[in-house]
OpenMM code with the backbone's topology and positions (N, CA, C; nanometers):
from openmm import Vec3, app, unit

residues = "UNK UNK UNK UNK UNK UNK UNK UNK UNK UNK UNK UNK UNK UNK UNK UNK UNK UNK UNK UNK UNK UNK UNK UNK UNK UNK UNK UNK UNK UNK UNK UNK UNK UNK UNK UNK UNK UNK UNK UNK UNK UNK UNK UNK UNK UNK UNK UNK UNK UNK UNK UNK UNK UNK UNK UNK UNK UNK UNK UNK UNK UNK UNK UNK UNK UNK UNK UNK UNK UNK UNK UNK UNK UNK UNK UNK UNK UNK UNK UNK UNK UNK UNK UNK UNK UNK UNK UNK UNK UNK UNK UNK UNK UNK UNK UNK UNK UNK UNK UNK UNK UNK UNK UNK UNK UNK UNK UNK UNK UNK UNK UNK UNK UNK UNK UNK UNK UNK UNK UNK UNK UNK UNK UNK UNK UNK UNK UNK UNK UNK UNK UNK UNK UNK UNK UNK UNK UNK UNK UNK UNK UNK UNK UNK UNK UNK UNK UNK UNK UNK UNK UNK UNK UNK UNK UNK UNK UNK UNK UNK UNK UNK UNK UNK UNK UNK UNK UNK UNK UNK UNK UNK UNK".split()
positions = [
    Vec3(4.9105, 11.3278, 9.6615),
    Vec3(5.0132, 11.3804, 9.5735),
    Vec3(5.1133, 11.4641, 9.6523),
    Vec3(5.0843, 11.5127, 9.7207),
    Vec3(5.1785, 11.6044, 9.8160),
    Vec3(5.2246, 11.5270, 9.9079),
    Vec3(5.1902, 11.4300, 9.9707),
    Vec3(5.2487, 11.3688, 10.0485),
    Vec3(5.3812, 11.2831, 9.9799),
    Vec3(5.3886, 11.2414, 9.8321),
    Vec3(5.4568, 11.2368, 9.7530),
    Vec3(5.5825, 11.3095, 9.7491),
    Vec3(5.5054, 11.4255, 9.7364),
    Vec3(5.6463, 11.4999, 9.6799),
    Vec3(5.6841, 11.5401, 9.8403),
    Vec3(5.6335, 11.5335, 9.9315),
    Vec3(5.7439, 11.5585, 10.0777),
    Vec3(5.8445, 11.4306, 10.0854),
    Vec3(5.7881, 11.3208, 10.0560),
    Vec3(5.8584, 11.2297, 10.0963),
    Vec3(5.9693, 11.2287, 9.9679),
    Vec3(5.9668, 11.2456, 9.8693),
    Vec3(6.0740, 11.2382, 9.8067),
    Vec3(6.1583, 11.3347, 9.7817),
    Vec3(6.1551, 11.4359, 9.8687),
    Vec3(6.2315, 11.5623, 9.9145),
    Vec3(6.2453, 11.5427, 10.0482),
    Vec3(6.2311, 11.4380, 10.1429),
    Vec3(6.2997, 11.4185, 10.2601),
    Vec3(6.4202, 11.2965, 10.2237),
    Vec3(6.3743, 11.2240, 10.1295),
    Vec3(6.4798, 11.1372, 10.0857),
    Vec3(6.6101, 11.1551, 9.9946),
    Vec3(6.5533, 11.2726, 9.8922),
    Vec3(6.6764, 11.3067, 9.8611),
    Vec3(6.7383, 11.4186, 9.9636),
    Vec3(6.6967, 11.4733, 10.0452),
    Vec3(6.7626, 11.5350, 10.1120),
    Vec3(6.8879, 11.4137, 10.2571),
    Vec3(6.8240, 11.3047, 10.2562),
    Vec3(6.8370, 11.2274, 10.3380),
    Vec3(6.9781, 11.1959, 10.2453),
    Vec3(6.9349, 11.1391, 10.1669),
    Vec3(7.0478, 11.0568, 10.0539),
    Vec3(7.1774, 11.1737, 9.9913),
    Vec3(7.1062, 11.3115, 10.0059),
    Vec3(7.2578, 11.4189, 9.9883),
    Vec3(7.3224, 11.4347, 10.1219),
    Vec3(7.2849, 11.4251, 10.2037),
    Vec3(7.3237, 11.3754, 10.3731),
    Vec3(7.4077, 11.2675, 10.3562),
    Vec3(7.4094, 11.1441, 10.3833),
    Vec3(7.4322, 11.0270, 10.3851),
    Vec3(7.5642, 11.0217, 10.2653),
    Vec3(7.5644, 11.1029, 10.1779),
    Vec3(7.6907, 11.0643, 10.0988),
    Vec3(7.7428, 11.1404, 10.1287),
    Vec3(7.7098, 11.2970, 10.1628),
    Vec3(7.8504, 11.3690, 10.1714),
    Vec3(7.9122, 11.3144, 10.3245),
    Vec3(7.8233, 11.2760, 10.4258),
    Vec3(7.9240, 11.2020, 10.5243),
    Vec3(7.9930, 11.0877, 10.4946),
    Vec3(7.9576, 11.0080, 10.4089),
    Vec3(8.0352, 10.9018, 10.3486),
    Vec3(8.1365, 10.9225, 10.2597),
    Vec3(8.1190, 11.0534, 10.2002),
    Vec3(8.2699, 11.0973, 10.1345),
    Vec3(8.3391, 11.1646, 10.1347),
    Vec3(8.2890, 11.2542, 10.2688),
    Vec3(8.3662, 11.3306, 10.3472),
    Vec3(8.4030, 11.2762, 10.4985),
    Vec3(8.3651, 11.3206, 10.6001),
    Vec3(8.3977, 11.3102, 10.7270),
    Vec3(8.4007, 11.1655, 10.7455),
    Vec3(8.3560, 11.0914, 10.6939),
    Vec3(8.3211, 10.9312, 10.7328),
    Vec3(8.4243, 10.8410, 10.6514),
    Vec3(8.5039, 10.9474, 10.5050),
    Vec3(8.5291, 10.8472, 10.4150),
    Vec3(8.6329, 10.7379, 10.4734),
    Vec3(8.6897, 10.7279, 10.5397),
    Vec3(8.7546, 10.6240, 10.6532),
    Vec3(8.6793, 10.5133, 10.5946),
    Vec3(8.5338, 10.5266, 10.6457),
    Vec3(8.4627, 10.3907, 10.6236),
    Vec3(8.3555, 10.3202, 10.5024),
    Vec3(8.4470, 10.4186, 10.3692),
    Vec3(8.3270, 10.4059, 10.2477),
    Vec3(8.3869, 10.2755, 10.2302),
    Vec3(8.5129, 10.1645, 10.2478),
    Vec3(8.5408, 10.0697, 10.2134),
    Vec3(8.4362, 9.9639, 10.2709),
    Vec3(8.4336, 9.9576, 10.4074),
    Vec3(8.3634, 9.8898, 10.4770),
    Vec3(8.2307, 9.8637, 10.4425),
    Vec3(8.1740, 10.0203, 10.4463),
    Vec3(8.0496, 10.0321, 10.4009),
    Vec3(7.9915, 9.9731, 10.2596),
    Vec3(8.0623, 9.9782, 10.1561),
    Vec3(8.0530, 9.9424, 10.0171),
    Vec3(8.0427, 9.7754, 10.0378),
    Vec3(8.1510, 9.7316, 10.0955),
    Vec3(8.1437, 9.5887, 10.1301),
    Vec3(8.0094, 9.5398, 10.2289),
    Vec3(7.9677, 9.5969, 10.3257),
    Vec3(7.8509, 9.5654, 10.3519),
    Vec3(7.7345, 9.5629, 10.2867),
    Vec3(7.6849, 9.6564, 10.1899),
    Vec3(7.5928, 9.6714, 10.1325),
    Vec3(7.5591, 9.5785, 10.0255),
    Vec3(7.7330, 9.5720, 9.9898),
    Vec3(7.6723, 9.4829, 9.8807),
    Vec3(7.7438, 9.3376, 9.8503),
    Vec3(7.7014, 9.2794, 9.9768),
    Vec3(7.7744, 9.1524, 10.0135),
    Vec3(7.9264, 9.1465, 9.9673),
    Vec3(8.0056, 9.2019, 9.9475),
    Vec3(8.1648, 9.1889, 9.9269),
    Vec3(8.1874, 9.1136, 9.8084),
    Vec3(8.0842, 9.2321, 9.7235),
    Vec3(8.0620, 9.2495, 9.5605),
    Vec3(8.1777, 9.3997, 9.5052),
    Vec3(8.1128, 9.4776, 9.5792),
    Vec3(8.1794, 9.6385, 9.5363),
    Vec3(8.2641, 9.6232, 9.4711),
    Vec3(8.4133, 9.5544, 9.4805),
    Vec3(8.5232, 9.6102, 9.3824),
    Vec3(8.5122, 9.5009, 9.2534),
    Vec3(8.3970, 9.4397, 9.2509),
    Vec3(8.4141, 9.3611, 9.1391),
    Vec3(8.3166, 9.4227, 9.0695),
    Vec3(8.2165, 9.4597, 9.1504),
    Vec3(8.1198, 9.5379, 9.0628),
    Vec3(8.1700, 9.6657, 8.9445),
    Vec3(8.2863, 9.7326, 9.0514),
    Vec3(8.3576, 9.8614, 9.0095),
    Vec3(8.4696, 9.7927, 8.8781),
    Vec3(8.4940, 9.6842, 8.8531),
    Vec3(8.5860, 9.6281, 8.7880),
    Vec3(8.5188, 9.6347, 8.6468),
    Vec3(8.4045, 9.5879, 8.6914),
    Vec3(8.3130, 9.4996, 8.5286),
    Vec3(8.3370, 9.5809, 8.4160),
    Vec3(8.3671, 9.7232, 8.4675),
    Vec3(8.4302, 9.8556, 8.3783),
    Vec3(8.5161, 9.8246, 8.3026),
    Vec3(8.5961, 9.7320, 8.3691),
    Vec3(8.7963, 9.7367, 8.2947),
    Vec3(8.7626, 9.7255, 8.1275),
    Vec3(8.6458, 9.5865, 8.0902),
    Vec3(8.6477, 9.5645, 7.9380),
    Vec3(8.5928, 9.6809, 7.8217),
    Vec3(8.5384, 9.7881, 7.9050),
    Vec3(8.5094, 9.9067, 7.8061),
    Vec3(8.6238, 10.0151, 7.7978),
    Vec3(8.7231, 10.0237, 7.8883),
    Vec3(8.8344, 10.1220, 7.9255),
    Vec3(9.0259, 10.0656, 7.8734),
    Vec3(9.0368, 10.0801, 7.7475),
    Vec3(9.1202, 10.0528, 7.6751),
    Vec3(9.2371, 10.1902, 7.6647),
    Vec3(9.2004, 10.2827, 7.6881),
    Vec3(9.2687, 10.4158, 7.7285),
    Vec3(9.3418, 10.4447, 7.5290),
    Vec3(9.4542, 10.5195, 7.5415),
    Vec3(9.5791, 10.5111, 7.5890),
    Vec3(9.5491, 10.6170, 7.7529),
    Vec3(9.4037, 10.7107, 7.7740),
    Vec3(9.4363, 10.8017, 7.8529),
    Vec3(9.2805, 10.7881, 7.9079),
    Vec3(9.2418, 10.7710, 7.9946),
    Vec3(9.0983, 10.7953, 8.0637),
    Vec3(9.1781, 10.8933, 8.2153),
    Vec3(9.0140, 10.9409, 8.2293),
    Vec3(8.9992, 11.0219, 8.3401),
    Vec3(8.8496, 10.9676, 8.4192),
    Vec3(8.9048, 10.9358, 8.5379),
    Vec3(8.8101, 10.8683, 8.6126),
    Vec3(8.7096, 10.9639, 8.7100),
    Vec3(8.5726, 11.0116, 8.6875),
    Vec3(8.5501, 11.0959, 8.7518),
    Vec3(8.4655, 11.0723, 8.8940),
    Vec3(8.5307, 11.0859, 8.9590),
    Vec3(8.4799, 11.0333, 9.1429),
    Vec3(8.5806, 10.9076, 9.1641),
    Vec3(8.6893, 10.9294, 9.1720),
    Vec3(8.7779, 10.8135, 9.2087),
    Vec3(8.7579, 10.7742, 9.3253),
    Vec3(8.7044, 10.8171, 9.3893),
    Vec3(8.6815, 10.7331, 9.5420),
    Vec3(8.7974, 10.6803, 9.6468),
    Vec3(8.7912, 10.5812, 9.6630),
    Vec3(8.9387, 10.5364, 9.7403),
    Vec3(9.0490, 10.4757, 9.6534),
    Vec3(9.0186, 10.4812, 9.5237),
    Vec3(9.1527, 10.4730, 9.4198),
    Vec3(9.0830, 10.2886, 9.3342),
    Vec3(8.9986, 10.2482, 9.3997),
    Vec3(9.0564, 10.0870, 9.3295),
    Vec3(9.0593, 10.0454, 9.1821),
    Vec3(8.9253, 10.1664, 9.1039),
    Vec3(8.9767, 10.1689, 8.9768),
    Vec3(9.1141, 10.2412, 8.9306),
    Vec3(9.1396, 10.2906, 8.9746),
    Vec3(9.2824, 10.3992, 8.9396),
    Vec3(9.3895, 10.2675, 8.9331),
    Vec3(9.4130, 10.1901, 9.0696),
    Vec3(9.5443, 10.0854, 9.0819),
    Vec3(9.4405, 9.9675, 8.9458),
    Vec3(9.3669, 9.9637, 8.9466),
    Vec3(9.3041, 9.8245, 8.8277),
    Vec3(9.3357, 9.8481, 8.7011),
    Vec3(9.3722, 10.0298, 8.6667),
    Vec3(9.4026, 10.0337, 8.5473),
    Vec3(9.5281, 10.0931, 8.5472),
    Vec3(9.5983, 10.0967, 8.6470),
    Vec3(9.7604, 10.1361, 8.6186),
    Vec3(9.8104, 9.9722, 8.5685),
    Vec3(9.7271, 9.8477, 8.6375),
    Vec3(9.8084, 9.7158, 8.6284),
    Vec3(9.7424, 9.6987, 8.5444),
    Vec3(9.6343, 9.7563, 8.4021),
    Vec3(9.6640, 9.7303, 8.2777),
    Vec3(9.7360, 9.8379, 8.1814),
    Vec3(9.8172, 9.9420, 8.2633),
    Vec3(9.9098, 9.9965, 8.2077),
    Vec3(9.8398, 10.1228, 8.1184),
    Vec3(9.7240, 10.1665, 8.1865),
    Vec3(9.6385, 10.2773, 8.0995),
    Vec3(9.6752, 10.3806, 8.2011),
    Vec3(9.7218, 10.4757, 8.0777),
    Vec3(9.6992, 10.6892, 8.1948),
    Vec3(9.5999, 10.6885, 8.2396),
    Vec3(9.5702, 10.6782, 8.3531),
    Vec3(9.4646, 10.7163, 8.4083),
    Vec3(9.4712, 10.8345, 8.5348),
    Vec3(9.3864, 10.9295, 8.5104),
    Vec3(9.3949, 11.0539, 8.6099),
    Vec3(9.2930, 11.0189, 8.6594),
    Vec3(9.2547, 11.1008, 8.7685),
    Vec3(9.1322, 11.0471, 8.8599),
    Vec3(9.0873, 11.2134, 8.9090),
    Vec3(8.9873, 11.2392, 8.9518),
    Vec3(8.8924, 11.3709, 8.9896),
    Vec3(8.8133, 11.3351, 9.1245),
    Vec3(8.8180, 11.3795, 9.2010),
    Vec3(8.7094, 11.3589, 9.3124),
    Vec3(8.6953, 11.5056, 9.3945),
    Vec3(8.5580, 11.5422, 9.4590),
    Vec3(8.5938, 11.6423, 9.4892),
    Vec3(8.6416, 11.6508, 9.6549),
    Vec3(8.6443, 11.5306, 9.7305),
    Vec3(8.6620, 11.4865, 9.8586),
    Vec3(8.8057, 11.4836, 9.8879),
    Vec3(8.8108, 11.5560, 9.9855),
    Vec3(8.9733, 11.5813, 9.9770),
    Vec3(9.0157, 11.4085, 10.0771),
    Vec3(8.9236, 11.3529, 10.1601),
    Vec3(8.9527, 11.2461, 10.2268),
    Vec3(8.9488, 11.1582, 10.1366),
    Vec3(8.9125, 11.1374, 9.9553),
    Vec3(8.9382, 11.0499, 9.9361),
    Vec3(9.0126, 11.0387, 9.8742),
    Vec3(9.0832, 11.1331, 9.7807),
    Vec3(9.2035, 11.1532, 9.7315),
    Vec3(9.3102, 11.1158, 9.8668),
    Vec3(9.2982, 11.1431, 9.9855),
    Vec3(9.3967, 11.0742, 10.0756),
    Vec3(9.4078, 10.9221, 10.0569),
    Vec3(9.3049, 10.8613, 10.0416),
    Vec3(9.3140, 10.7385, 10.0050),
    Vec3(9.3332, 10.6923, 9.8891),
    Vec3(9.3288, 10.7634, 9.7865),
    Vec3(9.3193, 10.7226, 9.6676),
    Vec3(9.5113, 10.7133, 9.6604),
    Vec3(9.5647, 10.8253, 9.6731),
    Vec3(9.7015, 10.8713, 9.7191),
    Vec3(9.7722, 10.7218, 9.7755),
    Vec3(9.7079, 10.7133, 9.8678),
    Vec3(9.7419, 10.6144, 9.9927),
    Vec3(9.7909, 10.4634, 9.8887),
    Vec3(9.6589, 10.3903, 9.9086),
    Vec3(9.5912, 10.3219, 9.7868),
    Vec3(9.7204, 10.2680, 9.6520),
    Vec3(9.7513, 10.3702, 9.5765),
    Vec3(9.8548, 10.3745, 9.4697),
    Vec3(9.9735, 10.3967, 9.5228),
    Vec3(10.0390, 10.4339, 9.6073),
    Vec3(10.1815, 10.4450, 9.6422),
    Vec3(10.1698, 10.3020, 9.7682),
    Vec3(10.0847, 10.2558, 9.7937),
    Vec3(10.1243, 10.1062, 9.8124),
    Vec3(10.1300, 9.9808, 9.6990),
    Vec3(10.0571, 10.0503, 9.5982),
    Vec3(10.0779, 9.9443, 9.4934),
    Vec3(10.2049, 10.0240, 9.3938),
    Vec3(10.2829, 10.1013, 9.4517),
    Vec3(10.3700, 10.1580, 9.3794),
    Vec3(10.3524, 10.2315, 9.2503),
    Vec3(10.2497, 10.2528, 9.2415),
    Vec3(10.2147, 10.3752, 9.1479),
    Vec3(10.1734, 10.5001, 9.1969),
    Vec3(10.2168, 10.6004, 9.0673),
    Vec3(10.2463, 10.7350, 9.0542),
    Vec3(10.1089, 10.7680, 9.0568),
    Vec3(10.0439, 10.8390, 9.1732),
    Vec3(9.9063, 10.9036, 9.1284),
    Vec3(9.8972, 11.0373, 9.0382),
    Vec3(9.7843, 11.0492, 8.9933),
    Vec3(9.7519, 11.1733, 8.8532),
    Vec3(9.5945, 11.2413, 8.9165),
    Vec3(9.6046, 11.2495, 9.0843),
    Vec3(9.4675, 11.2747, 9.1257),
    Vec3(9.4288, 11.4439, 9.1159),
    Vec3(9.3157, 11.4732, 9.0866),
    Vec3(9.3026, 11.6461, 9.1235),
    Vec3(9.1993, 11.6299, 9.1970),
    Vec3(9.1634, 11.7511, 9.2445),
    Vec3(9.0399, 11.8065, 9.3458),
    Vec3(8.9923, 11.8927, 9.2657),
    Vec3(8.8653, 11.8529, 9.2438),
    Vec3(8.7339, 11.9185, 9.1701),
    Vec3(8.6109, 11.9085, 9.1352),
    Vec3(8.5519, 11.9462, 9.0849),
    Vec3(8.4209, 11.9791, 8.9877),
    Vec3(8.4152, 11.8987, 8.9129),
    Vec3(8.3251, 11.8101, 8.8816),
    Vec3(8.2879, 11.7424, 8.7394),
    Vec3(8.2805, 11.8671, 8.6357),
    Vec3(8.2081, 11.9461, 8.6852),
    Vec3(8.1006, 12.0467, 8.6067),
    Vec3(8.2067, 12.1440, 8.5554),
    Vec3(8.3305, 12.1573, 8.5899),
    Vec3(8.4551, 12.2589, 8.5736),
    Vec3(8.5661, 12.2063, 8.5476),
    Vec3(8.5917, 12.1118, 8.4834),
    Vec3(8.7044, 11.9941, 8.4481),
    Vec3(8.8419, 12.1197, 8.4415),
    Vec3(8.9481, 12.0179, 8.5015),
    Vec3(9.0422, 12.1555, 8.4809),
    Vec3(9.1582, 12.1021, 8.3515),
    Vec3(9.0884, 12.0297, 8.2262),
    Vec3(9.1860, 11.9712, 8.1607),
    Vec3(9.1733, 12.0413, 8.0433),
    Vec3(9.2460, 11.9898, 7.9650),
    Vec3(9.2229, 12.0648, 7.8175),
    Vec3(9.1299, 11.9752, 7.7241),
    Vec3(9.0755, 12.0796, 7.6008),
    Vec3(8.9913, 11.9869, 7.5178),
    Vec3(9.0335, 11.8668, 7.4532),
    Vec3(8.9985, 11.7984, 7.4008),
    Vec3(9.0313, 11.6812, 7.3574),
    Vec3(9.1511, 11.6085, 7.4281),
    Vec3(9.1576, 11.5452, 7.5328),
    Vec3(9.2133, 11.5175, 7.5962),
    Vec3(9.2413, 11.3784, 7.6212),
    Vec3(9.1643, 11.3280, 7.6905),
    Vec3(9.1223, 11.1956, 7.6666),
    Vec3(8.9961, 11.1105, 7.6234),
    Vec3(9.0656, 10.9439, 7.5966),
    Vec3(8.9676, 10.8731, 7.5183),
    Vec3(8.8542, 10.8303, 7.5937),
    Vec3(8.8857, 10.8213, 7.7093),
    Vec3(8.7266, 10.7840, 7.7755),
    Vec3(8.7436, 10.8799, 7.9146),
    Vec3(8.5982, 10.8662, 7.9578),
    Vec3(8.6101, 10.9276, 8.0864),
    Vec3(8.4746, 10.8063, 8.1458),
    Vec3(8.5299, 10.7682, 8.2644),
    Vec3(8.4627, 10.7218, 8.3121),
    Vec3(8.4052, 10.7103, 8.4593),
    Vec3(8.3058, 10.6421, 8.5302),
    Vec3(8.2202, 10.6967, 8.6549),
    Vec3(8.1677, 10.5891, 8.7044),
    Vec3(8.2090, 10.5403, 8.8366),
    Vec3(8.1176, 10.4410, 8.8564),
    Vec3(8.0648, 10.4492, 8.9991),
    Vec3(7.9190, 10.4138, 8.9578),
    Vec3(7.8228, 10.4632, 9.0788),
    Vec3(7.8635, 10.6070, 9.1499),
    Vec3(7.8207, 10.6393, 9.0546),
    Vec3(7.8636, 10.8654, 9.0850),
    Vec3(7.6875, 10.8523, 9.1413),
    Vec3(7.7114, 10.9746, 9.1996),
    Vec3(7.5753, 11.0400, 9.2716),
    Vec3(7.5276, 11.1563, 9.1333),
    Vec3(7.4053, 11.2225, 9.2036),
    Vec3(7.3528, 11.2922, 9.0595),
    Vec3(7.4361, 11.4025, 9.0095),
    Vec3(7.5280, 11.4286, 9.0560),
    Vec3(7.6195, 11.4889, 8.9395),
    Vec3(7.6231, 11.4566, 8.7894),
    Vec3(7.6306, 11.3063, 8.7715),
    Vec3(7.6487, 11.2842, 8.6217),
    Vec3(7.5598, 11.3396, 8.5648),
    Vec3(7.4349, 11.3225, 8.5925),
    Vec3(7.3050, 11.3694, 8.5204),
    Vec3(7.3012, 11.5759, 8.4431),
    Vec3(7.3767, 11.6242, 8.5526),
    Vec3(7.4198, 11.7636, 8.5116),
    Vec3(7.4249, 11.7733, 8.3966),
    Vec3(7.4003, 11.9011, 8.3254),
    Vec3(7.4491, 11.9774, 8.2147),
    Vec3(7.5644, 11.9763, 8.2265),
    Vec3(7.6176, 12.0497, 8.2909),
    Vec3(7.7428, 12.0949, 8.2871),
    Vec3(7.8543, 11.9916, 8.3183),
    Vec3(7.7807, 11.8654, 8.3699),
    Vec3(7.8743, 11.7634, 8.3808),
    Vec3(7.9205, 11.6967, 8.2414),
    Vec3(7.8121, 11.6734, 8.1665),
    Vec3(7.8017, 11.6132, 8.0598),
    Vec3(7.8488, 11.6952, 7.9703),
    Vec3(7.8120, 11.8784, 7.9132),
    Vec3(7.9319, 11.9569, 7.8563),
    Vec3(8.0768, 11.9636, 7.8869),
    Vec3(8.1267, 11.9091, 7.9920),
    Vec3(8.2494, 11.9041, 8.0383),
    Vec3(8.3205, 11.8037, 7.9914),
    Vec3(8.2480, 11.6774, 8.0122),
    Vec3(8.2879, 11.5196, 7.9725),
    Vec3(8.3187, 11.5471, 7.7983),
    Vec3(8.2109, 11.5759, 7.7106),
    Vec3(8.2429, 11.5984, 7.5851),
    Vec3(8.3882, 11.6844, 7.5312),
    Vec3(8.3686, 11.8293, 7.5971),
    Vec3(8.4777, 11.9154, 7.5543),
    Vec3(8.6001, 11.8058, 7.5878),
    Vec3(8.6052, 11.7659, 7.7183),
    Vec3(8.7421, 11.6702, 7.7346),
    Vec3(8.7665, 11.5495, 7.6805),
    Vec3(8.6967, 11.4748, 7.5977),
    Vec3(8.6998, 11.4050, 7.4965),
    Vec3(8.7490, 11.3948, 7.3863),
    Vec3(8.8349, 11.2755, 7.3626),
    Vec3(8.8921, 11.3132, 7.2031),
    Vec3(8.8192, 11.2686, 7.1137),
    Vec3(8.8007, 11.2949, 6.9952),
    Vec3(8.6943, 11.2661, 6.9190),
    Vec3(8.6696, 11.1657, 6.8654),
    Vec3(8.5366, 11.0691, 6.8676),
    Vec3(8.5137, 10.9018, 6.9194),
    Vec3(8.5363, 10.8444, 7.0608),
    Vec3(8.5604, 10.9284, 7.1349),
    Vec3(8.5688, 10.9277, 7.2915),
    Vec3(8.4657, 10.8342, 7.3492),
    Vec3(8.4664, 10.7810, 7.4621),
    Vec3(8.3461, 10.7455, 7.5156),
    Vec3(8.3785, 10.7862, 7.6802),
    Vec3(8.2226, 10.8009, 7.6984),
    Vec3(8.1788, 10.7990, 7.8402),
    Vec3(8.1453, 10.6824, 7.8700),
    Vec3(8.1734, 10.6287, 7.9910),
    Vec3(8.1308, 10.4771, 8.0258),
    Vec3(8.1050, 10.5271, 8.1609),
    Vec3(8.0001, 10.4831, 8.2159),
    Vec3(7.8918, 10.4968, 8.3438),
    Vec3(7.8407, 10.3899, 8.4026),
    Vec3(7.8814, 10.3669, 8.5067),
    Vec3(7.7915, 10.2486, 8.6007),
    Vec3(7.7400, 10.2682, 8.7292),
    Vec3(7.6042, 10.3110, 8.6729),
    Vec3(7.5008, 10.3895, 8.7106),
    Vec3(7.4501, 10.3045, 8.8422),
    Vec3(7.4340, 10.1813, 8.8330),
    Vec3(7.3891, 10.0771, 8.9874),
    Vec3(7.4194, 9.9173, 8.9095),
    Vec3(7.4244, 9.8148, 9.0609),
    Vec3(7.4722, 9.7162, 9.0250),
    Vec3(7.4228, 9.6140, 9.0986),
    Vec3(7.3383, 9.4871, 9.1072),
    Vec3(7.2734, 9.4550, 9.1920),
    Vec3(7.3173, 9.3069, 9.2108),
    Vec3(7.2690, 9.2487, 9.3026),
    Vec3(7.2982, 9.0919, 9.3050),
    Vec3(7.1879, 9.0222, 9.2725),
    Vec3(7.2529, 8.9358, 9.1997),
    Vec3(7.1644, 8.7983, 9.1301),
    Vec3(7.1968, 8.6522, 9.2050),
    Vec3(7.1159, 8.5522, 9.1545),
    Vec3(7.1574, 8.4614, 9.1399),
    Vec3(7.0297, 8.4083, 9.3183),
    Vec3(7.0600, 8.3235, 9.3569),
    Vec3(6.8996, 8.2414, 9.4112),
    Vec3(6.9820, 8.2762, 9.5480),
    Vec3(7.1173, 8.2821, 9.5726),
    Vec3(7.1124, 8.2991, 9.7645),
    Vec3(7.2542, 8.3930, 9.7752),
    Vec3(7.1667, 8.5195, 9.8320),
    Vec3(7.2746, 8.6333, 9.8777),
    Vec3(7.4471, 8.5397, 9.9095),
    Vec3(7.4722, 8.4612, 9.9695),
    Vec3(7.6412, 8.4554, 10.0163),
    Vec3(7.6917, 8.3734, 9.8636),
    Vec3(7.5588, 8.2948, 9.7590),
    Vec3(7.6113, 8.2021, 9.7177),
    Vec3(7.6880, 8.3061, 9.5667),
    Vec3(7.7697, 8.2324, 9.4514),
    Vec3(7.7989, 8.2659, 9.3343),
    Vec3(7.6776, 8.3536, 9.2957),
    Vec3(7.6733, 8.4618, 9.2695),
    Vec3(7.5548, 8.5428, 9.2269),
    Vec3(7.6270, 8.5844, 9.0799),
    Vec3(7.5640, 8.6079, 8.9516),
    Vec3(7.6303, 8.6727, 8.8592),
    Vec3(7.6697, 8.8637, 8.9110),
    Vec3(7.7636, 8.9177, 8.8339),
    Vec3(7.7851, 9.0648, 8.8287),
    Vec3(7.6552, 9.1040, 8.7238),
    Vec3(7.5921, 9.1796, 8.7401),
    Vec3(7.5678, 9.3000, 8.6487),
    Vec3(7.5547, 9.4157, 8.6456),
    Vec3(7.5764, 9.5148, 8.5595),
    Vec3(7.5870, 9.6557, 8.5819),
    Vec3(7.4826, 9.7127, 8.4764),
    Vec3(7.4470, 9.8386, 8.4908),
    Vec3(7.3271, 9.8846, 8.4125),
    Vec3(7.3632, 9.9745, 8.3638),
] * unit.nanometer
topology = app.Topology()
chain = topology.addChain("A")
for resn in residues:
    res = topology.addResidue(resn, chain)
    for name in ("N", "CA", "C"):
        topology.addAtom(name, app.Element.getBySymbol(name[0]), res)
């Protein structure tokens, strides 16, 4: 039993390692990386979102390098974006003023939203680290919600289908 609980306190310590260099000092290479992992699935995986996110106004929380942000400016939804990585808001920045859109990015806190209440209709997250799980993440998401709001979360996303390079279906959980 103890050997248990070391090992799964060297792993999450391993795994809070491993992302903040990936979304900080490293974020250069979260594109690459995302595409390796998951056979050069990632931005479709991150897409499967678009059919729950109808806006007129979402707030995307962990925008990452922007690709949901430009997926829903070209369906014409407000979308603001939150991350607390200042390297990826460079990209996210980057990202949208090559696809010629106006970014709406801040630097922050899930847990400390800097918006007003009822704000927008969805807020959404895909493949966030354990932040979402927070109290204070989830009191935050609500207050900024307009009422019938939704949270939409895509928590992990795996490959199917009988041979890694071949047509595999998307699914998200």
């Amino acid at each position: 039993m103890r050997f248990r609980y070391l090992l799964k306190k060297i792993l999450t310590r391993f795994m809070r390692a491993f992302f903040y260099l990936l979304y900080q000092p490293l974020a250069w290479s979260y594109d690459l990386v995302t595409t390796i992992v998951s056979w050069g699935r990632w931005q479709k995986w991150v897409e499967c979102v678009l059919p729950y996110l109808d806006g007129p106004t979402v707030l995307e929380l962990g925008h990452g390098p922007g690709h949901l942000q430009v997926a829903l400016h070209q369906k014409g939804i407000v979308i603001l974006g939150l991350d607390l990585s200042r390297q990826m808001g460079r990209q996210a920045y980057q990202r949208l003023a090559d696809n010629q859109f106006a970014s709406r990015l801040v630097r922050g806190y899930a847990q400390s939203l800097p918006f007003a209440e009822m704000n927008f209709y969805q807020v959404v997250a895909t493949f966030p680290t354990e932040y979402i799980y927070a109290e204070k993440t989830l009191a935050e998401v609500y207050r900024t919600l307009k009422p019938g709001g939704t949270l939409v979360v895509l928590p992990v996303a795996w490959i199917t289908g009988k041979r890694i390079s071949g047509k595999g279906h998307i699914r998200g959980k």
